[in-house]
C-alpha positions as CSV (number, residue, x, y, z in Angstrom):
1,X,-64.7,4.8,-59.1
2,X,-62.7,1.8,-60.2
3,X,-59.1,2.8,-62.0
4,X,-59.2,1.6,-65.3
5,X,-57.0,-1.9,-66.4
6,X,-54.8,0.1,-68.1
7,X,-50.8,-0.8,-68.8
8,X,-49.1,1.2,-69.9
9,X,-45.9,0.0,-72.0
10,X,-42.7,2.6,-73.2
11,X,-39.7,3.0,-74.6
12,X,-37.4,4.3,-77.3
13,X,-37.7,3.2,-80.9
14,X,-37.2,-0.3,-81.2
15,X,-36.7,-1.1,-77.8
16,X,-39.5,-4.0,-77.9
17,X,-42.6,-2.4,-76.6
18,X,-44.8,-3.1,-79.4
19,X,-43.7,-6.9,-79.1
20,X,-44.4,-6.4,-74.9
21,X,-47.4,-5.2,-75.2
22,X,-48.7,-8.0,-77.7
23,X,-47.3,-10.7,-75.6
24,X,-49.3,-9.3,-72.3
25,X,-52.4,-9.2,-74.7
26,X,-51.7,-12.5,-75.8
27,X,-51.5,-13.3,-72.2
28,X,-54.6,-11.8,-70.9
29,X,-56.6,-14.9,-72.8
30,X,-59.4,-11.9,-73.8
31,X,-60.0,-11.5,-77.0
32,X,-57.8,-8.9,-78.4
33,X,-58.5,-5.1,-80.6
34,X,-55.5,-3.6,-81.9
35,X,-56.0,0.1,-82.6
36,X,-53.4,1.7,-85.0
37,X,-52.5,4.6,-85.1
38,X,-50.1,4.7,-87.8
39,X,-51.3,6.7,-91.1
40,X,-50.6,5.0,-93.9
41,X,-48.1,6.4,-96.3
42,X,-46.7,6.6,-99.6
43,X,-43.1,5.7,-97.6
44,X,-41.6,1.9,-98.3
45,X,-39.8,2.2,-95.0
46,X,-42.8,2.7,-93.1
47,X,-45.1,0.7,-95.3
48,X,-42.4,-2.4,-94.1
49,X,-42.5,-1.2,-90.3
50,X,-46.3,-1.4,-90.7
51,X,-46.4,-5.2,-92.5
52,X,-43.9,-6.5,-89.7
53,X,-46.2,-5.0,-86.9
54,X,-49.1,-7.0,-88.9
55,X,-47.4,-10.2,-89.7
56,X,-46.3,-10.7,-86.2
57,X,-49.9,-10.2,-84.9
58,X,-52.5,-13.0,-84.5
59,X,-55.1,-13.3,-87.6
60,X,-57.6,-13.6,-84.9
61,X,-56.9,-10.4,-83.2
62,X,-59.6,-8.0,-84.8
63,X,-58.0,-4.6,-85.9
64,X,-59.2,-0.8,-85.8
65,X,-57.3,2.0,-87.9
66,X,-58.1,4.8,-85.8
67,X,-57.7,8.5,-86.9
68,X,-57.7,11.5,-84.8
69,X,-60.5,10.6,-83.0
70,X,-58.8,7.9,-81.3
71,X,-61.2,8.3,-77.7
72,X,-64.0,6.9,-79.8
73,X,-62.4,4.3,-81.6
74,X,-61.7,3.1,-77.9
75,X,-65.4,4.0,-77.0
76,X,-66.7,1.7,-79.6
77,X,-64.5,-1.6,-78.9
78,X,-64.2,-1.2,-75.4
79,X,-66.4,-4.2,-73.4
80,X,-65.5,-6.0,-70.5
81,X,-64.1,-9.1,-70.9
82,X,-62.2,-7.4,-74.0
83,X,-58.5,-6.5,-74.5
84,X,-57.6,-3.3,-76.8
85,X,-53.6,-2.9,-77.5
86,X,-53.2,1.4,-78.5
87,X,-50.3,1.2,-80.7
88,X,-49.2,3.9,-80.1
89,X,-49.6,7.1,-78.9
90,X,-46.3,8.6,-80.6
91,X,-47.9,8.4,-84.2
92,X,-51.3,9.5,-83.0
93,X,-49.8,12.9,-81.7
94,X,-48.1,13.3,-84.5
95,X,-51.0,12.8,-87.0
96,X,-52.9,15.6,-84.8
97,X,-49.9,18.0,-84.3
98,X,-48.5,17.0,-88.3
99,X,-51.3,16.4,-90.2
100,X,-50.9,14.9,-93.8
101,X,-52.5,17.7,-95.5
102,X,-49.7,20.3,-93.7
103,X,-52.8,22.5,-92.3
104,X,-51.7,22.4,-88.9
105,X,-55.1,22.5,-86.8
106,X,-54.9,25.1,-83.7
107,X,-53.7,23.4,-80.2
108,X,-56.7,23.6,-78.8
109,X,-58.2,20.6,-81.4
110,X,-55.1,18.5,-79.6
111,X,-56.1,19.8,-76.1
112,X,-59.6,18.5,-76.7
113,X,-58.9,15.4,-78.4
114,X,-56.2,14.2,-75.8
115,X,-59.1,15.6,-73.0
116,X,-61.2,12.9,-74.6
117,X,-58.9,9.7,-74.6
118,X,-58.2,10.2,-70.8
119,X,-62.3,10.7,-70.4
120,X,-62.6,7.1,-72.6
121,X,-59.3,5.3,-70.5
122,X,-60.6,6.7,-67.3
123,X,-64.5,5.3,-68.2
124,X,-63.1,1.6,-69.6
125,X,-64.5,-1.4,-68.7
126,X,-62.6,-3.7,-70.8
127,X,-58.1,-4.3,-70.0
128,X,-56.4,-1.6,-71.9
129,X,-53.2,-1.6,-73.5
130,X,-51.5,1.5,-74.6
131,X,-47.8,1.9,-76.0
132,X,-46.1,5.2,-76.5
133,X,-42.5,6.4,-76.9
134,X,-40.2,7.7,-74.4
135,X,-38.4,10.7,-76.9
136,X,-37.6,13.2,-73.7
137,X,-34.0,11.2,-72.5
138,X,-32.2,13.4,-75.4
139,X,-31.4,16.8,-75.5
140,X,-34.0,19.6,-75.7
141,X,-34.5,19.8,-79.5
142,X,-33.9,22.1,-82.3
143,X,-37.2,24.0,-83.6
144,X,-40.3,25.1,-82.0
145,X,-42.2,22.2,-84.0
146,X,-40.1,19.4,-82.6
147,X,-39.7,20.9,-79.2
148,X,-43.5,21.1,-78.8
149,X,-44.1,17.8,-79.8
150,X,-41.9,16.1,-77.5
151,X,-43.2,18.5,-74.6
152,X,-46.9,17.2,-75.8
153,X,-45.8,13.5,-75.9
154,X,-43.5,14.1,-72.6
155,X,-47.0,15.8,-71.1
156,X,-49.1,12.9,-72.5
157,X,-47.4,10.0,-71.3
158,X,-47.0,11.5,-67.8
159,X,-50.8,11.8,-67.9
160,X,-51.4,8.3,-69.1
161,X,-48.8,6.5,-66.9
162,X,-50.7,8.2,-63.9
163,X,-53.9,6.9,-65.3
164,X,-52.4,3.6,-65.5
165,X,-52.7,0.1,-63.0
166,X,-49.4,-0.9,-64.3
167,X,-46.7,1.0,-66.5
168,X,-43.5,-0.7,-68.3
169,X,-40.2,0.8,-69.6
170,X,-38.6,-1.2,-72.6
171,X,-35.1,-1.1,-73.0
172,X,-33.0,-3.0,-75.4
173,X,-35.8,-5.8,-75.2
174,X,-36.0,-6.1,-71.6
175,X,-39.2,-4.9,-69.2
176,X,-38.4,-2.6,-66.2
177,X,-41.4,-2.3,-63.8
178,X,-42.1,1.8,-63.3
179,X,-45.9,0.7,-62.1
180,X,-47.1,-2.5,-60.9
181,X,-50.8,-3.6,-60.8
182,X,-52.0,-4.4,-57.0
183,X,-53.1,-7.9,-57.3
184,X,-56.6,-7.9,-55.0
């Protein structure tokens, strides 16, 4: 089986990896899907992060909201010859793991959704872009909560980057290789 063309790009908050992995979409001359993740709040703060994210994308670029089921919002745009940019896994674990309504679903709903976006990365046919935070440099939390969600994104991202062709580490703007795609 053929590894996917997956990159994967990461790094703290605001570190540039949103703006990374745009420009290597804008580079790949495919035409580009942008799956967001982010839920959409009643929050100004976030409602601005979200506009800046939009305004600096093409118009062109065609744009998927995706919810929890984010493996088959990347089974339904996913072509060859197409380019999908996941932005970001960060706010898709925590809409699973801290849902809106406060009911927080049982692991195992996680376990088998995050079972189900490797399955759809692993089966791609199109180039895959996926952004995520890297939250595990700090110390080890306060609070059951917060320490299982940065083991579950620490555990995630370790299972994407090995997925992954190619895999990026932002810092203060600037791209360090972790992964590099072997050109054929």
């Amino acid at each position: 089986m053929t590894p996917p063309d997956l990159t994967f790009v990461l790094g703290g908050a605001r570190s540039g990896k949103s703006a990374h992995a745009e420009w290597l979409a804008s580079d790949s001359a495919l035409p580009v899907t942008y799956i967001a993740t982010a839920r959409i709040t009643d929050d100004a703060e976030f409602k601005a992060r979200i506009a800046h994210h939009r305004e600096r994308r093409p118009a062109h670029w065609g744009l998927v909201e995706s919810d929890d089921d984010l493996a088959g919002a990347l089974a339904q745009h996913d072509a060859p010859g197409q380019c999908l940019l996941i932005d970001c896994l960060t706010l898709w674990l925590a809409n699973l793991l801290c849902p809106a309504d406060g009911v927080t679903p049982p692991l195992p709903h996680y376990y088998a959704q995050a079972a189900a976006l490797e399955a759809a990365l692993v089966g791609a046919r199109g180039k895959l872009i996926v952004v995520s935070n890297e939250i595990g440099l700090g110390v080890v939390p306060l609070g059951e909560a917060t320490r299982l969600y940065v083991d579950e994104l620490g555990r995630l991202n370790q299972r994407i980057a090995a997925l992954s062709s190619a895999a990026t580490l932002m810092v203060a703007g600037l791209p360090l290789a972790l992964k590099s795609a072997r050109r054929a």
